[in-house]
PDB file of N, CA, C and O in Angstrom:
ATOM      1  N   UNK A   1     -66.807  10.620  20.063  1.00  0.00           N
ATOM      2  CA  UNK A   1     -67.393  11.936  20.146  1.00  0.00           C
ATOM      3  C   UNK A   1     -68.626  11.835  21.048  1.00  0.00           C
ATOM      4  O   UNK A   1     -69.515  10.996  20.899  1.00  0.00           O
ATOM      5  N   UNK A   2     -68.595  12.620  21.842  1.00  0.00           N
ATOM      6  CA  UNK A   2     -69.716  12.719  22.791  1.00  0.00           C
ATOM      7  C   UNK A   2     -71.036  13.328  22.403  1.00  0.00           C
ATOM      8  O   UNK A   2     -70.996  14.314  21.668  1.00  0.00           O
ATOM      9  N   UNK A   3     -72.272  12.837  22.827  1.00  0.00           N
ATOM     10  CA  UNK A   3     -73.989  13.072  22.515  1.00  0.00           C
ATOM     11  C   UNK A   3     -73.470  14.445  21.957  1.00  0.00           C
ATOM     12  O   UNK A   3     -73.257  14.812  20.802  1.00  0.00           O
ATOM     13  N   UNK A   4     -73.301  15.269  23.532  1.00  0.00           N
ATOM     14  CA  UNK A   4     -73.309  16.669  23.633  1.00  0.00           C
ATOM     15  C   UNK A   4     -73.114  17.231  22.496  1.00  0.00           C
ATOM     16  O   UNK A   4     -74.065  17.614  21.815  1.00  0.00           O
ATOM     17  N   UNK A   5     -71.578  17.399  22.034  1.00  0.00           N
ATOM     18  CA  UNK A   5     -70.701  17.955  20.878  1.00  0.00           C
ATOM     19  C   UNK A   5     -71.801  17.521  19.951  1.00  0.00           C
ATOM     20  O   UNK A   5     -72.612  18.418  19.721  1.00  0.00           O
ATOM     21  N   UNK A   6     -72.041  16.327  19.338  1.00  0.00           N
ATOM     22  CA  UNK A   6     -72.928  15.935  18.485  1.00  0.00           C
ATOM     23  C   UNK A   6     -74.351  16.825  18.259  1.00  0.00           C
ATOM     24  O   UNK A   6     -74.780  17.175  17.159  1.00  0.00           O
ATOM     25  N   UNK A   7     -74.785  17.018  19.166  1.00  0.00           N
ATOM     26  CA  UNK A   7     -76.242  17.357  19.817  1.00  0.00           C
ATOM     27  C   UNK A   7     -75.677  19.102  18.994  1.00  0.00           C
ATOM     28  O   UNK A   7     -76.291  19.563  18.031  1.00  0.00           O
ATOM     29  N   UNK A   8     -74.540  19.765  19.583  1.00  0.00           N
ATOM     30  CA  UNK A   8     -74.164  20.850  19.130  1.00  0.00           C
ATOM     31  C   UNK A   8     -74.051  21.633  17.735  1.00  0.00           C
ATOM     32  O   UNK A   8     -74.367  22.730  17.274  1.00  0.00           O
ATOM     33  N   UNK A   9     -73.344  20.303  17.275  1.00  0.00           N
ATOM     34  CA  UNK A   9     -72.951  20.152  15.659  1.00  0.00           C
ATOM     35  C   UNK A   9     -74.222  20.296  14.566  1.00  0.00           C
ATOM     36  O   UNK A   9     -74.439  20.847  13.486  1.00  0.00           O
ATOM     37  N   UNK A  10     -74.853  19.532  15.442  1.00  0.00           N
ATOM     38  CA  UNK A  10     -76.123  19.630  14.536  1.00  0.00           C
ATOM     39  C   UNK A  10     -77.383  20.732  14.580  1.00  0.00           C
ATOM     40  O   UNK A  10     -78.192  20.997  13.691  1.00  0.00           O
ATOM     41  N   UNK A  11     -77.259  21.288  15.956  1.00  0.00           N
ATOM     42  CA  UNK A  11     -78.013  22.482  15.698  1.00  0.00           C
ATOM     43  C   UNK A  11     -77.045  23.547  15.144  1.00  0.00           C
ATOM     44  O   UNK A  11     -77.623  24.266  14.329  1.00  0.00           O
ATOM     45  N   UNK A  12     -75.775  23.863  15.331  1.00  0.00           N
ATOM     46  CA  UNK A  12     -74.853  24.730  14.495  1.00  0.00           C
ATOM     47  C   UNK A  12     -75.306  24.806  12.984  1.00  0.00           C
ATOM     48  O   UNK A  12     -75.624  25.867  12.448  1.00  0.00           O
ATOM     49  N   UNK A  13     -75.304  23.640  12.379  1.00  0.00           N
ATOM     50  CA  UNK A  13     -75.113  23.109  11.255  1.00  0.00           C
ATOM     51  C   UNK A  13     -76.865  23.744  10.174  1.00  0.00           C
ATOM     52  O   UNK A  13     -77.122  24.235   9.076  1.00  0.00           O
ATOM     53  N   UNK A  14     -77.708  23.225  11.599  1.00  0.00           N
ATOM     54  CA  UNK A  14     -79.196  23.962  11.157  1.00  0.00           C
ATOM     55  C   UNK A  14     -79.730  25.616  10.685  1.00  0.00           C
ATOM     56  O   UNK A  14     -80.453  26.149   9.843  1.00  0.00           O
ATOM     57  N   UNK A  15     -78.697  26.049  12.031  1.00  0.00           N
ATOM     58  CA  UNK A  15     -79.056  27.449  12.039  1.00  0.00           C
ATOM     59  C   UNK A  15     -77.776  28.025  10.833  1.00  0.00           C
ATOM     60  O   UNK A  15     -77.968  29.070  10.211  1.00  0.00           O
ATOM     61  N   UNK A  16     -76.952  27.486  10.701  1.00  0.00           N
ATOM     62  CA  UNK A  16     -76.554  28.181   8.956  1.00  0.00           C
ATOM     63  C   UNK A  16     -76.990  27.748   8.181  1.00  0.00           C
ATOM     64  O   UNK A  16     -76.801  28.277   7.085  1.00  0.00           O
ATOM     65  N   UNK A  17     -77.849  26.511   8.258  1.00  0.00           N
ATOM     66  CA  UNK A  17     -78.914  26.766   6.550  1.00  0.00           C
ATOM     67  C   UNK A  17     -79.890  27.427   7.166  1.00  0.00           C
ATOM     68  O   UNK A  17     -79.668  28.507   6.620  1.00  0.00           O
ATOM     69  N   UNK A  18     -80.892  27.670   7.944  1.00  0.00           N
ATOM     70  CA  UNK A  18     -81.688  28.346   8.344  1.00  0.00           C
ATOM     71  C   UNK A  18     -81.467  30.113   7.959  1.00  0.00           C
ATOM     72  O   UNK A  18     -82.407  30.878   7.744  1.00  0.00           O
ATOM     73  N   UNK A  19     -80.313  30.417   7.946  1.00  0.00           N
ATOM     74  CA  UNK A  19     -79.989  31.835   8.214  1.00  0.00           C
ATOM     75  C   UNK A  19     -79.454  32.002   6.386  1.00  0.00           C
ATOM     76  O   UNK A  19     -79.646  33.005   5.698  1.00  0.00           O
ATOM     77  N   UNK A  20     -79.014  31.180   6.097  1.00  0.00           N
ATOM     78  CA  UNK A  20     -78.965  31.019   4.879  1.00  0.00           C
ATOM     79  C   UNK A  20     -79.344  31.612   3.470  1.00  0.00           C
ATOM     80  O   UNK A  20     -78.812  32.059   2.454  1.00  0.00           O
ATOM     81  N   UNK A  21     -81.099  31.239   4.244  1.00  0.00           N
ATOM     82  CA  UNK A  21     -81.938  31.639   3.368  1.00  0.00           C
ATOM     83  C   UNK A  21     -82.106  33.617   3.411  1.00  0.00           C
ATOM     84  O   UNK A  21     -82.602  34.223   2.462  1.00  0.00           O
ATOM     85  N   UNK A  22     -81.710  34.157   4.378  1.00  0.00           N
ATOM     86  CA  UNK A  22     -81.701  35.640   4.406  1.00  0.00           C
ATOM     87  C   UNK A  22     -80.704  35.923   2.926  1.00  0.00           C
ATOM     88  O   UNK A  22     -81.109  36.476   1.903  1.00  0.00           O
ATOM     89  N   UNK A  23     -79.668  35.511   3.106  1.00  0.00           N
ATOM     90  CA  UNK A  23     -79.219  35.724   1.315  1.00  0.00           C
ATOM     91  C   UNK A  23     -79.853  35.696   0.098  1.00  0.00           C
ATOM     92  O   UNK A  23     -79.835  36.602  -0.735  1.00  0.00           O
ATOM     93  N   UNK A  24     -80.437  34.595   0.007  1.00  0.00           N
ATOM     94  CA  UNK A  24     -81.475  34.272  -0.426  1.00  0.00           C
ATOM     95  C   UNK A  24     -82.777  35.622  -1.129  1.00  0.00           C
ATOM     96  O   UNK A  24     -82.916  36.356  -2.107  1.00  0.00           O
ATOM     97  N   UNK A  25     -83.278  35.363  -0.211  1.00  0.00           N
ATOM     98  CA  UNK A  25     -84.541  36.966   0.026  1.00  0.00           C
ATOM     99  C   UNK A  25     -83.797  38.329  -0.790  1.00  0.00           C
ATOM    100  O   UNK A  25     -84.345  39.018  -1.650  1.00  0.00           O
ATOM    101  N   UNK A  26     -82.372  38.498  -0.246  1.00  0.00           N
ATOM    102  CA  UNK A  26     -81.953  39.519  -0.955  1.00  0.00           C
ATOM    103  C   UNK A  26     -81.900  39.657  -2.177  1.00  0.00           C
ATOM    104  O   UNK A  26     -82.214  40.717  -2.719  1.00  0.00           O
ATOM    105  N   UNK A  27     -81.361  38.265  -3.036  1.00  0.00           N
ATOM    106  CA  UNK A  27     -81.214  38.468  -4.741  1.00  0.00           C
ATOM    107  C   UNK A  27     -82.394  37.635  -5.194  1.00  0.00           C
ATOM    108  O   UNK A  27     -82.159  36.808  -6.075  1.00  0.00           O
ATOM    109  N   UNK A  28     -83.732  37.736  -4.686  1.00  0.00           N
ATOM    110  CA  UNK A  28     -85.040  36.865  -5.159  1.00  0.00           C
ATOM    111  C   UNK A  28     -84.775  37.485  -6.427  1.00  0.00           C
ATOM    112  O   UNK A  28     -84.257  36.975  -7.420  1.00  0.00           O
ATOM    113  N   UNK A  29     -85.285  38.892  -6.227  1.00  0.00           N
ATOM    114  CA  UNK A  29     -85.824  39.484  -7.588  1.00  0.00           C
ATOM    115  C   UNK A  29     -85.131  38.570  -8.766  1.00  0.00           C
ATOM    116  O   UNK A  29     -85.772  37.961  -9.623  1.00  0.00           O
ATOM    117  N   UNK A  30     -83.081  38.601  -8.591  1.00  0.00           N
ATOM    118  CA  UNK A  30     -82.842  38.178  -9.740  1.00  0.00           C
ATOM    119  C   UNK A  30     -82.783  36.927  -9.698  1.00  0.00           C
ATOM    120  O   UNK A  30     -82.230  36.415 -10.671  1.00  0.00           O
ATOM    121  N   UNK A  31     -83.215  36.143  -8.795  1.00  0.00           N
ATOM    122  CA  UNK A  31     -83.215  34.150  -8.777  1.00  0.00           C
ATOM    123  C   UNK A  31     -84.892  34.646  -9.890  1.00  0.00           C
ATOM    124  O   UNK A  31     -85.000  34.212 -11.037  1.00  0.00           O
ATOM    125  N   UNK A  32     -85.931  35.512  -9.288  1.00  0.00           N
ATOM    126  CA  UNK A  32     -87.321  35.254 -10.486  1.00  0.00           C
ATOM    127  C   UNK A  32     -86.875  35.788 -11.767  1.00  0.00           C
ATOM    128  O   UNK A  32     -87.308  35.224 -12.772  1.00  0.00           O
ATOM    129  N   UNK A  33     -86.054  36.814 -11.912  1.00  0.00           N
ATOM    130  CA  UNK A  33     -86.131  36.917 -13.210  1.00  0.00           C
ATOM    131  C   UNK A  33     -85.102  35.849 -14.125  1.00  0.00           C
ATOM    132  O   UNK A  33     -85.322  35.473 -15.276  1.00  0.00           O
ATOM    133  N   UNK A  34     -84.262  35.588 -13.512  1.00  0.00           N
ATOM    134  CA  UNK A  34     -83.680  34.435 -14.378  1.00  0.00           C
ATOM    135  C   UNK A  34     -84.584  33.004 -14.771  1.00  0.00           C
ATOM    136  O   UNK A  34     -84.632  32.567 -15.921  1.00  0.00           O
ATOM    137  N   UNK A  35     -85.320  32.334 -13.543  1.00  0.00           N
ATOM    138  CA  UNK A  35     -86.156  31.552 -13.788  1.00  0.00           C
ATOM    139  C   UNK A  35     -87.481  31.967 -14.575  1.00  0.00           C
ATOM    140  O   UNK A  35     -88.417  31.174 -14.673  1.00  0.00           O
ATOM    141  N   UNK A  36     -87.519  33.308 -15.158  1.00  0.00           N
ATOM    142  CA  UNK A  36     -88.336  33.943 -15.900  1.00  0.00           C
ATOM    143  C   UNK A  36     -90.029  33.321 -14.919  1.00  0.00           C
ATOM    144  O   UNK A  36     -90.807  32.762 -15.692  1.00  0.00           O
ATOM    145  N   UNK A  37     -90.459  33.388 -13.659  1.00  0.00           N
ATOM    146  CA  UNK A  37     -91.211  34.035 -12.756  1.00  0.00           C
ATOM    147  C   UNK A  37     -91.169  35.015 -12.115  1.00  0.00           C
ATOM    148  O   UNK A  37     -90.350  35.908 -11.895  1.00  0.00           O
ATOM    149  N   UNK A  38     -92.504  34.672 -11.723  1.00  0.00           N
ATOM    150  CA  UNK A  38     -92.923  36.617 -11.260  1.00  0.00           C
ATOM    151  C   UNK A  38     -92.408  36.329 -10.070  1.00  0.00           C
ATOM    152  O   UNK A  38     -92.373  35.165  -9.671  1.00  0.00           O
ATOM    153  N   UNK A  39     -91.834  37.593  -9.183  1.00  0.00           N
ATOM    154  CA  UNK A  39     -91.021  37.486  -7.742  1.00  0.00           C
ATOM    155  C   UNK A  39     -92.652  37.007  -7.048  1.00  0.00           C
ATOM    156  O   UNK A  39     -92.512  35.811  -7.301  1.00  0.00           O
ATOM    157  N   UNK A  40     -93.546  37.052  -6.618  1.00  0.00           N
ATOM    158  CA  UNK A  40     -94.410  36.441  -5.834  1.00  0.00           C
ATOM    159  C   UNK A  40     -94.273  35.027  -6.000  1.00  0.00           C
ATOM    160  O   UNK A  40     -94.090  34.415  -4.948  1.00  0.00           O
ATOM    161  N   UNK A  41     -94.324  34.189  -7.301  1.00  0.00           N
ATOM    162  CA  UNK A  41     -94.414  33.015  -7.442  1.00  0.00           C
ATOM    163  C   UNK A  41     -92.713  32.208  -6.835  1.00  0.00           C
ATOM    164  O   UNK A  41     -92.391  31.039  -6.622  1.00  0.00           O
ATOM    165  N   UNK A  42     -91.998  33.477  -6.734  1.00  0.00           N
ATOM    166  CA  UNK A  42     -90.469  32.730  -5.977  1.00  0.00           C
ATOM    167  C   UNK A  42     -90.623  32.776  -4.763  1.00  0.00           C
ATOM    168  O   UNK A  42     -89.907  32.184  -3.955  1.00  0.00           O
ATOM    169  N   UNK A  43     -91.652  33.541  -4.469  1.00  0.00           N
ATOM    170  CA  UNK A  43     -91.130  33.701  -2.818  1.00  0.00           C
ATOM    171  C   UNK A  43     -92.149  32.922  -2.190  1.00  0.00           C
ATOM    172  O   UNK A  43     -91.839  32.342  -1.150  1.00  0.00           O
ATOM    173  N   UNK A  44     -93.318  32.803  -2.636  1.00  0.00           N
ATOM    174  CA  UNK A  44     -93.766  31.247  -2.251  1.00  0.00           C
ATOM    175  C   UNK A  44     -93.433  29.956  -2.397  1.00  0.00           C
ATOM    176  O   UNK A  44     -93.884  28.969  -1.816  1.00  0.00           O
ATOM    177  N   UNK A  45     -92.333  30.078  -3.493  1.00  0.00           N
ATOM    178  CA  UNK A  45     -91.628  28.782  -3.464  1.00  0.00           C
ATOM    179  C   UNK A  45     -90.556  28.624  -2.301  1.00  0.00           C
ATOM    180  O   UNK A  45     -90.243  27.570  -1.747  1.00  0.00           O
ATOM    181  N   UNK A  46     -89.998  30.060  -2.019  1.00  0.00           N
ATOM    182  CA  UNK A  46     -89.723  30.137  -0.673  1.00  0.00           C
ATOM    183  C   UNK A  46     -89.949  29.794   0.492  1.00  0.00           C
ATOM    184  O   UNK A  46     -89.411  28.981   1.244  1.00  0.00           O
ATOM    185  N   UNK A  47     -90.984  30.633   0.613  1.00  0.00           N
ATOM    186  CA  UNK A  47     -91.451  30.128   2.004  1.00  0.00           C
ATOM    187  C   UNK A  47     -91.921  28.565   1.896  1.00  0.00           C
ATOM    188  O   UNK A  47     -91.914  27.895   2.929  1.00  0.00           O
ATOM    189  N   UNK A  48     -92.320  27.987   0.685  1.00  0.00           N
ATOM    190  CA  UNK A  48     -92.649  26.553   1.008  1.00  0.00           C
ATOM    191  C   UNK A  48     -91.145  25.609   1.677  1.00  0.00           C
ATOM    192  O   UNK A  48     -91.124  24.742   2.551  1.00  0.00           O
ATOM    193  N   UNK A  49     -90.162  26.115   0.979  1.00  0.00           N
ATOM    194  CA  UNK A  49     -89.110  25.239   1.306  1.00  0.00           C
ATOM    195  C   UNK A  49     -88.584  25.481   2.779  1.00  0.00           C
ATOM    196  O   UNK A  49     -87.815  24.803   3.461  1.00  0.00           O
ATOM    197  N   UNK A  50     -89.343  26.842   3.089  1.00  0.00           N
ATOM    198  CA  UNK A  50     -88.631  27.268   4.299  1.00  0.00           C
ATOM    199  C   UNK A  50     -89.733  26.305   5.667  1.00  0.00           C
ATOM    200  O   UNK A  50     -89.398  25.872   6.769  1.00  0.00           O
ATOM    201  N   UNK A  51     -90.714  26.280   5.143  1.00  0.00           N
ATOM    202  CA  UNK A  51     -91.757  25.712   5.953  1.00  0.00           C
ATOM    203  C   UNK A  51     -91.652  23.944   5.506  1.00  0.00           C
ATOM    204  O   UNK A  51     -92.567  23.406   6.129  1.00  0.00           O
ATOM    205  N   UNK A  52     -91.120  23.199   4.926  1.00  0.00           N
ATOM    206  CA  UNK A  52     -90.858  21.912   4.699  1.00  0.00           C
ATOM    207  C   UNK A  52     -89.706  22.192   5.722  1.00  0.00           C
ATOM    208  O   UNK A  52     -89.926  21.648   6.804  1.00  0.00           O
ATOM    209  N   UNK A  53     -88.931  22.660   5.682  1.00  0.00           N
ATOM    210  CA  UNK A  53     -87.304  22.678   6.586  1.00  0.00           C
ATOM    211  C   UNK A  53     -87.628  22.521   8.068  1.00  0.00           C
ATOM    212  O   UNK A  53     -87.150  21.694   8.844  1.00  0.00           O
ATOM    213  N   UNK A  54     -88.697  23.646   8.360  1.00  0.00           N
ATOM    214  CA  UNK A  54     -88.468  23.795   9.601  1.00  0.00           C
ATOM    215  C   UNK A  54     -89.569  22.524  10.152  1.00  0.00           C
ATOM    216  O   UNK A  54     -89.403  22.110  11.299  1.00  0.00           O
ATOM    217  N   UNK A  55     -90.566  21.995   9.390  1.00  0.00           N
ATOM    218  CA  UNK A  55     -91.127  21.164  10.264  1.00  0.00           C
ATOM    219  C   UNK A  55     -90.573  19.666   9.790  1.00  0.00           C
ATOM    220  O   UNK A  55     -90.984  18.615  10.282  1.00  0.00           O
ATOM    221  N   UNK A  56     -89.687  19.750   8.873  1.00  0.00           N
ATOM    222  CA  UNK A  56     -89.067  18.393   9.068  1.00  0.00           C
ATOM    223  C   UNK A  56     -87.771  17.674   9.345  1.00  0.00           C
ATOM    224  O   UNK A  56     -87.406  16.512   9.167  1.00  0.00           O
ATOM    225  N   UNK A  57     -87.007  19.111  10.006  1.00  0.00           N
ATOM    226  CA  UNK A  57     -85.814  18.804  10.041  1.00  0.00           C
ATOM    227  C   UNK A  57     -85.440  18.353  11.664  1.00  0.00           C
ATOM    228  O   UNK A  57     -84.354  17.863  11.973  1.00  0.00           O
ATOM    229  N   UNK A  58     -87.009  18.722  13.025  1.00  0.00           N
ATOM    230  CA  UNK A  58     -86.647  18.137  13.847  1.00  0.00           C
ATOM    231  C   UNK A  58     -86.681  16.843  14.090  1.00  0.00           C
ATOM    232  O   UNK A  58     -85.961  16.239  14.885  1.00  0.00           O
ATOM    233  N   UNK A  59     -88.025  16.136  12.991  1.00  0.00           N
ATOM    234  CA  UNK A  59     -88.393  15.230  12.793  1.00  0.00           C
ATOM    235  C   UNK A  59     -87.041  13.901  12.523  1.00  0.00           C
ATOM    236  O   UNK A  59     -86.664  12.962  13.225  1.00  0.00           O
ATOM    237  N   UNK A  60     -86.695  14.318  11.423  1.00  0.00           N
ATOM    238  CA  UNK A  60     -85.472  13.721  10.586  1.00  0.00           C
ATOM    239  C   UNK A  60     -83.962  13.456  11.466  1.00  0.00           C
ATOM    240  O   UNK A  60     -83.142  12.539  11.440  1.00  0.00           O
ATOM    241  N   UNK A  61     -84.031  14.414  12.042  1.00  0.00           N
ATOM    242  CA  UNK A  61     -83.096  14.791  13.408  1.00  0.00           C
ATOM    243  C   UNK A  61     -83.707  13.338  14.396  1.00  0.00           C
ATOM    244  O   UNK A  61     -82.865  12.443  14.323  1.00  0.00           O
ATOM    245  N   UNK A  62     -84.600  13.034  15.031  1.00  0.00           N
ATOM    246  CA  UNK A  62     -84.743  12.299  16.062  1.00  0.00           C
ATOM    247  C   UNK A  62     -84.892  10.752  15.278  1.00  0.00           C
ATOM    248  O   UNK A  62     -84.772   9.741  15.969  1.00  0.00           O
ATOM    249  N   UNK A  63     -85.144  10.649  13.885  1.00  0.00           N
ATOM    250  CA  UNK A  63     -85.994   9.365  13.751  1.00  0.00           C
ATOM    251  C   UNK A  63     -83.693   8.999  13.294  1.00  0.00           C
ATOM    252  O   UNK A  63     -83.160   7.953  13.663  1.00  0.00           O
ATOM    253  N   UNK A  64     -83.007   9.959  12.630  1.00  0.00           N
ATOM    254  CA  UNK A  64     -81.543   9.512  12.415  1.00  0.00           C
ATOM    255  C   UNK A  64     -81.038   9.392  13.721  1.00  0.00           C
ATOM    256  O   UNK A  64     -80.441   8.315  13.693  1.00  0.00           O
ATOM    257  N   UNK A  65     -80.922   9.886  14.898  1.00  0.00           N
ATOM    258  CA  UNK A  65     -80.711   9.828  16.107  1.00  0.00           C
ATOM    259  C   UNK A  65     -81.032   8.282  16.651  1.00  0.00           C
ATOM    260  O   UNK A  65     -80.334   7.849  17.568  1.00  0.00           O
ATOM    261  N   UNK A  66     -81.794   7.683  16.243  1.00  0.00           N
ATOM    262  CA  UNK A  66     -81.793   6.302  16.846  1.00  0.00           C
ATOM    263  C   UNK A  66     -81.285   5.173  16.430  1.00  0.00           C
ATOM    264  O   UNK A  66     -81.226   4.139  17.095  1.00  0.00           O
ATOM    265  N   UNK A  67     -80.623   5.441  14.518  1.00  0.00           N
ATOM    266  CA  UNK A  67     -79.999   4.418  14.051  1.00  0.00           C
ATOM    267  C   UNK A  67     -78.296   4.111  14.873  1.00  0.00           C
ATOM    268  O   UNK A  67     -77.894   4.756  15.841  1.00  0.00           O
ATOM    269  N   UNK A  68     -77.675   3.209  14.319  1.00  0.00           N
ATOM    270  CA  UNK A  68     -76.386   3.070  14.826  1.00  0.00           C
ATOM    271  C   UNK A  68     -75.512   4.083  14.400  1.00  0.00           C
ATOM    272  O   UNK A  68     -75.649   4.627  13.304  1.00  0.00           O
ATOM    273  N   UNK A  69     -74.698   4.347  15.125  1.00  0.00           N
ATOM    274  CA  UNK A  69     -73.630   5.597  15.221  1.00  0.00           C
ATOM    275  C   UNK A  69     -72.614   5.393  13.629  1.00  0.00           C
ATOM    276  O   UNK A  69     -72.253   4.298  13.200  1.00  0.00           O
ATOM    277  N   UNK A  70     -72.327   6.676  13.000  1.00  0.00           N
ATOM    278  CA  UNK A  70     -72.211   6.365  11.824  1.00  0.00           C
ATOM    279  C   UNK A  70     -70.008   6.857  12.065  1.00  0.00           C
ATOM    280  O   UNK A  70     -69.055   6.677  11.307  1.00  0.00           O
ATOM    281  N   UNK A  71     -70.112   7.447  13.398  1.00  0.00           N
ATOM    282  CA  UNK A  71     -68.565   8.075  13.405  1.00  0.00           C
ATOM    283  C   UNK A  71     -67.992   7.675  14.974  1.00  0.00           C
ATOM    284  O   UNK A  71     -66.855   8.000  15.317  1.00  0.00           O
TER     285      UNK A  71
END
């Protein structure tokens, strides 16, 4: 399998968990009321996971990129 395709796969693969999370946002209310929190305290748990994702997934991306080829 070539870089390219590879290189492809994996931003494909990003931007549907990335986009993901828009589902997400829609049924907060009932993800807080089941976890019996207040919808503010979910949606900062939100955005934290959303802000861990995005600054460590290019990271994680380049430092796996240099081990030996796994396919």
């Amino acid at each position: 399998m070539s870089n390219t395709l590879k290189i492809y796969i994996l931003a494909s693969v990003s931007f549907l968990v990335g986009t993901s999370q828009y589902i997400v946002s829609g049924i907060l209310d009932t993800i807080a009321n089941s976890l019996e929190i207040t919808l503010a305290t979910a949606s900062q748990l939100m955005t934290i996971f959303l802000l861990v994702y995005a600054i460590f997934t290019p990271i994680l991306m380049g430092i796996t990129s240099r081990g030996p080829p796994s396919f």
